[in-house]
PyMOL CGO cylinders between C-alpha atoms (Angstrom):
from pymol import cmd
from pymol.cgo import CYLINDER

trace = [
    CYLINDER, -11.43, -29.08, -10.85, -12.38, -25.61, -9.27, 0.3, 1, 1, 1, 1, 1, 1,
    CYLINDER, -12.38, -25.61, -9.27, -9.59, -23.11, -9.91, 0.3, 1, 1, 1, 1, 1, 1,
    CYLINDER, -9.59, -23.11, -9.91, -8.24, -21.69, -6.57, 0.3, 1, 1, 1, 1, 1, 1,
    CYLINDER, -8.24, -21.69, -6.57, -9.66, -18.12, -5.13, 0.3, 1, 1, 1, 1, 1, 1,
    CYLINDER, -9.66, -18.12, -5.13, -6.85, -16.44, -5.09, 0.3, 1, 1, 1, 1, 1, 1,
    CYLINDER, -6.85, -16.44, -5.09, -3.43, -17.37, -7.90, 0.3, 1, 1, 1, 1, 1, 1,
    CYLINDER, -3.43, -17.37, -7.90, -0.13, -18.34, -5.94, 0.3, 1, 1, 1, 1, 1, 1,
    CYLINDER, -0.13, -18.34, -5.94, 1.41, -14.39, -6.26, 0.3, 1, 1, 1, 1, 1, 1,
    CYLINDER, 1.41, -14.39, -6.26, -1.47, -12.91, -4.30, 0.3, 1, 1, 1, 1, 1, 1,
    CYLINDER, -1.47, -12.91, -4.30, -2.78, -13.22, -0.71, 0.3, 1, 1, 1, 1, 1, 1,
    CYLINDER, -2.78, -13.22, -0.71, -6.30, -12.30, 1.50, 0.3, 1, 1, 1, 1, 1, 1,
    CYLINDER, -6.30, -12.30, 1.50, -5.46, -10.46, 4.72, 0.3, 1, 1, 1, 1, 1, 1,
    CYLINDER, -5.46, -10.46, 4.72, -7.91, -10.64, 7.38, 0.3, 1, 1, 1, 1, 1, 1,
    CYLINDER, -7.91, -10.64, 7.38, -7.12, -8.11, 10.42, 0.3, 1, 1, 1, 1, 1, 1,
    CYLINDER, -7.12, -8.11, 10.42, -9.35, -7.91, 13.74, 0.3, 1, 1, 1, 1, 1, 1,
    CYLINDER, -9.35, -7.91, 13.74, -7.79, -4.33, 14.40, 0.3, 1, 1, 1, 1, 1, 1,
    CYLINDER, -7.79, -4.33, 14.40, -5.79, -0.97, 12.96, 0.3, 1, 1, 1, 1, 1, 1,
    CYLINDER, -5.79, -0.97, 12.96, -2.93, -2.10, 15.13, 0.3, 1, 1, 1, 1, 1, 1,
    CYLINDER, -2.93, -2.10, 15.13, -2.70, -5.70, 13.67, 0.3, 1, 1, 1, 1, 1, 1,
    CYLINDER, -2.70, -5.70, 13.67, -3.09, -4.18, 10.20, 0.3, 1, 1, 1, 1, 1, 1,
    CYLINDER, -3.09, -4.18, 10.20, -0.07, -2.09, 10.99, 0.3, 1, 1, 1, 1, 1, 1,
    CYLINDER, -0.07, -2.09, 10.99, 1.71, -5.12, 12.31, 0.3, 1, 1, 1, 1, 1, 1,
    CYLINDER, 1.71, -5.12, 12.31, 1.61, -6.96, 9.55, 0.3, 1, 1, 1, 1, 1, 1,
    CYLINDER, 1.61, -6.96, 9.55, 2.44, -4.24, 7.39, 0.3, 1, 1, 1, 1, 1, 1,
    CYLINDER, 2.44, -4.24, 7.39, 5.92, -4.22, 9.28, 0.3, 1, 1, 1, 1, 1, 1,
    CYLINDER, 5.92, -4.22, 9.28, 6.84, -7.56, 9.09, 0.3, 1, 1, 1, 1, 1, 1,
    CYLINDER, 6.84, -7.56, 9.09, 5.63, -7.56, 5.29, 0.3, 1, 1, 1, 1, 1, 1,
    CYLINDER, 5.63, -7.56, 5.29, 7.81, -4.28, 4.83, 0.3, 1, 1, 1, 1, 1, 1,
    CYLINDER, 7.81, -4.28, 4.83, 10.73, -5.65, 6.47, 0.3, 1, 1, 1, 1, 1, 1,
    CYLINDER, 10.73, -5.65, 6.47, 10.87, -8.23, 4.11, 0.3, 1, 1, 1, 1, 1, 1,
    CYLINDER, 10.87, -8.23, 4.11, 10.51, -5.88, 1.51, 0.3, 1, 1, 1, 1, 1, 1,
    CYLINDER, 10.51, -5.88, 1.51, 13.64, -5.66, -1.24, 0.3, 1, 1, 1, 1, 1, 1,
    CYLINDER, 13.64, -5.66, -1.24, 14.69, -2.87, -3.98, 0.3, 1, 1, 1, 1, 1, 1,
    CYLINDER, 14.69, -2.87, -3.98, 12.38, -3.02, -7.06, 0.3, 1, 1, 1, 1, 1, 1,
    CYLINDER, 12.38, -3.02, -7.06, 9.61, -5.14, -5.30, 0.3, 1, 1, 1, 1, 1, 1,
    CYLINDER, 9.61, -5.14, -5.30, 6.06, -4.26, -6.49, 0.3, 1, 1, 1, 1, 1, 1,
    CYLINDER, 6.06, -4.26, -6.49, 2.81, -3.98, -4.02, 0.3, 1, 1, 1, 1, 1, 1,
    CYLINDER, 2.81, -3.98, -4.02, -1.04, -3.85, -5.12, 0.3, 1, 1, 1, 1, 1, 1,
    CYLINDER, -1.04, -3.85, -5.12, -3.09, -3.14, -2.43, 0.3, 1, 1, 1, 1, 1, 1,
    CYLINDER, -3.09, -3.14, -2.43, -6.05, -3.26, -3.04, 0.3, 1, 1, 1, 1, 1, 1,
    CYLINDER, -6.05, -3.26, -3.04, -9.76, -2.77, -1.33, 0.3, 1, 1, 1, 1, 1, 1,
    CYLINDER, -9.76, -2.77, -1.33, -12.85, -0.58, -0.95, 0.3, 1, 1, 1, 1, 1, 1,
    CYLINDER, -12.85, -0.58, -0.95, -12.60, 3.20, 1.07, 0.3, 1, 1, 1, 1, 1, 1,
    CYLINDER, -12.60, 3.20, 1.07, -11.98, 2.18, 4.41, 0.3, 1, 1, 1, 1, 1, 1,
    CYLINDER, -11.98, 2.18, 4.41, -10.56, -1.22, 4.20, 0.3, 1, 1, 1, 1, 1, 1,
    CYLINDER, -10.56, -1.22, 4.20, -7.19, -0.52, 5.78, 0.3, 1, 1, 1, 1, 1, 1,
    CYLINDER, -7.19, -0.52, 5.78, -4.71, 0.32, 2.47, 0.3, 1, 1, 1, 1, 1, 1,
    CYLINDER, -4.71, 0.32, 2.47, -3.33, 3.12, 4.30, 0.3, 1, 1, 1, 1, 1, 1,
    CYLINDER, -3.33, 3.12, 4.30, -2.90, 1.59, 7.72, 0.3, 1, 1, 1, 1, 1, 1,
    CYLINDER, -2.90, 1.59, 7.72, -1.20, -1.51, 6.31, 0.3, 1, 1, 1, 1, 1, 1,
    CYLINDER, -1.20, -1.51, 6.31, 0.89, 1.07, 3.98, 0.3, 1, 1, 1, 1, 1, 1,
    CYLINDER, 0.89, 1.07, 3.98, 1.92, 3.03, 7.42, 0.3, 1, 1, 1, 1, 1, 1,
    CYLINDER, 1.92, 3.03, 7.42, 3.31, -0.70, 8.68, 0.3, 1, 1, 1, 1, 1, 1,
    CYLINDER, 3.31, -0.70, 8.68, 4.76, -1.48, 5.29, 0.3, 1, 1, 1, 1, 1, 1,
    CYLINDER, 4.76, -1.48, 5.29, 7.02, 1.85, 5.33, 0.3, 1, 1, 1, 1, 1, 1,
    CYLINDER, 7.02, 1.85, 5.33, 7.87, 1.57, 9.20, 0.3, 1, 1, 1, 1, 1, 1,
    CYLINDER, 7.87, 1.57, 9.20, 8.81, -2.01, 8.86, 0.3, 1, 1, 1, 1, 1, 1,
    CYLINDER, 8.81, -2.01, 8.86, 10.83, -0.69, 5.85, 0.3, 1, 1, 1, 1, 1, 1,
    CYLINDER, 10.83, -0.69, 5.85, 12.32, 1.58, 7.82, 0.3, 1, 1, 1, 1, 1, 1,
    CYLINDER, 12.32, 1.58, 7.82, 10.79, 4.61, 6.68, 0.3, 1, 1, 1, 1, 1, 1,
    CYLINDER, 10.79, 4.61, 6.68, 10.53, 7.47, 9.47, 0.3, 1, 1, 1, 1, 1, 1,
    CYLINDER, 10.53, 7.47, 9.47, 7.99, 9.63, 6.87, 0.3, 1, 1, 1, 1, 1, 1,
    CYLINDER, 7.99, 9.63, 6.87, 4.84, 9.86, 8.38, 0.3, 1, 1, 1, 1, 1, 1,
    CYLINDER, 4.84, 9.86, 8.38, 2.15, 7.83, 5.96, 0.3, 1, 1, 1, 1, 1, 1,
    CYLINDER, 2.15, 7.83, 5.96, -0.81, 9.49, 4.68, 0.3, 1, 1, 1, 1, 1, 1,
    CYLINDER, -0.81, 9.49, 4.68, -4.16, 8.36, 2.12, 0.3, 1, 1, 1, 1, 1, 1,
    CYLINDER, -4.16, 8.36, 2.12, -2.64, 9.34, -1.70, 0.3, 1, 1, 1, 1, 1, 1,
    CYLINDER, -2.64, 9.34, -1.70, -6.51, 9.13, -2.24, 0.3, 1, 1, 1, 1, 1, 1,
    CYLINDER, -6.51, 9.13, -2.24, -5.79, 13.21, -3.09, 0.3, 1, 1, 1, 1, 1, 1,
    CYLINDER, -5.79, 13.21, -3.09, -2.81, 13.45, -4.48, 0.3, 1, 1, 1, 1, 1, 1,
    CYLINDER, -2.81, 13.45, -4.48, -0.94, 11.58, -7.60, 0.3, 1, 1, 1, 1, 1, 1,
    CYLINDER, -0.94, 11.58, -7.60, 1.78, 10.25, -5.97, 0.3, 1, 1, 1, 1, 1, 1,
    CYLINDER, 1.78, 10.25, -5.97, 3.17, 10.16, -2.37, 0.3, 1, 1, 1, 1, 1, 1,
    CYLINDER, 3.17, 10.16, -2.37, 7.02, 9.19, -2.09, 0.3, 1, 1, 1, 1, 1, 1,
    CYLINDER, 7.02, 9.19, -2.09, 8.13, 7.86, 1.41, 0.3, 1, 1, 1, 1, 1, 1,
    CYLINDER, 8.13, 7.86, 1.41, 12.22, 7.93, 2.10, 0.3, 1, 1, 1, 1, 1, 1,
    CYLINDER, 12.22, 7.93, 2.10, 14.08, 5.08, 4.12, 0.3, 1, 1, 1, 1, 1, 1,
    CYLINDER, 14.08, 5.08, 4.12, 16.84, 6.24, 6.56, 0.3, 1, 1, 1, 1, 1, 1,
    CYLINDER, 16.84, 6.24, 6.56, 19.37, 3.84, 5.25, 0.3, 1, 1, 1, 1, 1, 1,
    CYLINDER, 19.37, 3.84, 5.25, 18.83, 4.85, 1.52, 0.3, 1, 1, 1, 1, 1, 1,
    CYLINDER, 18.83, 4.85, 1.52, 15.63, 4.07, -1.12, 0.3, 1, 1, 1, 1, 1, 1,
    CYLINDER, 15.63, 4.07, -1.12, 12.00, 4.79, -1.39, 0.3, 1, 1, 1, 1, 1, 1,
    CYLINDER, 12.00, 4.79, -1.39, 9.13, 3.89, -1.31, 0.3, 1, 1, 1, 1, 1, 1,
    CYLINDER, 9.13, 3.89, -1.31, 6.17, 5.25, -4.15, 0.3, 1, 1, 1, 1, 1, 1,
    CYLINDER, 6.17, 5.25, -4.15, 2.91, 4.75, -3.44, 0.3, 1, 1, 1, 1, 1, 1,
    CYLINDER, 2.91, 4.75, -3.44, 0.48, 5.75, -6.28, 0.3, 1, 1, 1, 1, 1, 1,
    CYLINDER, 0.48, 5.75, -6.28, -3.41, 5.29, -6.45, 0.3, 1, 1, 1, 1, 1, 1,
    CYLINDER, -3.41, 5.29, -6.45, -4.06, 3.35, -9.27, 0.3, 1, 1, 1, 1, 1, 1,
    CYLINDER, -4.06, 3.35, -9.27, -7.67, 3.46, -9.54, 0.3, 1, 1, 1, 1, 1, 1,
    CYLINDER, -7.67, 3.46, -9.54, -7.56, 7.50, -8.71, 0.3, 1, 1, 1, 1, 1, 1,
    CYLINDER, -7.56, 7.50, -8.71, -5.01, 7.18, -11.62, 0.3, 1, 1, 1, 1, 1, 1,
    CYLINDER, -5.01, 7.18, -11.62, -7.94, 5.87, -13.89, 0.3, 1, 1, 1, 1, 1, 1,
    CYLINDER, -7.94, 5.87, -13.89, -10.56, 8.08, -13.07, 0.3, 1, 1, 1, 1, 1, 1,
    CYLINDER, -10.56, 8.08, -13.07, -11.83, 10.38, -15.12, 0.3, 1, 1, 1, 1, 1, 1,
    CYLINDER, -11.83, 10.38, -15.12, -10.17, 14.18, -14.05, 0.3, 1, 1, 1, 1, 1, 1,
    CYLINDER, -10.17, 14.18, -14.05, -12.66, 16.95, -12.93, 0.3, 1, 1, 1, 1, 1, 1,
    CYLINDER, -12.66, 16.95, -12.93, -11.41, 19.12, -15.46, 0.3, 1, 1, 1, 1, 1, 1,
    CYLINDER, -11.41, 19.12, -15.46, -11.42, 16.85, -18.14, 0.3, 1, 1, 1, 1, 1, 1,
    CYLINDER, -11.42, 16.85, -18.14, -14.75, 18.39, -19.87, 0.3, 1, 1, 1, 1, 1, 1,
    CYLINDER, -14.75, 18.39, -19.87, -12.64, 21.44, -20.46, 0.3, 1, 1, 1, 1, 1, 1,
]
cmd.load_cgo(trace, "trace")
């Protein structure tokens, strides 16, 4: 038996446009609960930070959304109360420029 593509916890979003990216991002951030846990996950200009700027309106984050590609760690606040962190795991793994030092 061939062993499905993708396991039952993750899924494959296919998007003809930014604006459906963001789309989906808000329903999938309205649905979003304290404590859940996101990978996103794709090569430079696949669309993580346009789905991440639905996620966090859907959420009901007013924060404007930017690439943490340059940074460690970017925090986005909800109106009602909560946050969101998004943190660049692979950036996380990379070796630092000033790690020869």
């Amino acid at each position: 038996m061939t062993p499905p593509i993708l396991d039952p916890h993750s899924c494959e979003l296919i998007s003809l446009s930014p604006e459906q990216t963001r789309r989906v991002g808000m329903r999938l951030g309205a649905l979003l609960q304290v404590g859940d846990v996101l990978a996103l996950s794709g090569d430079l200009g696949a669309g993580k930070t346009t789905l991440m700027q639905g996620i966090a309106s859907g959420w009901g984050s007013l924060d404007a959304v930017s690439s943490p590609t340059f940074v460690l760690v970017n925090v986005y606040r909800r109106v009602a109360s909560g946050f969101i962190i998004w943190m660049p795991i692979a950036s996380a793994a990379r070796p630092k420029p000033w790690s020869w030092i």
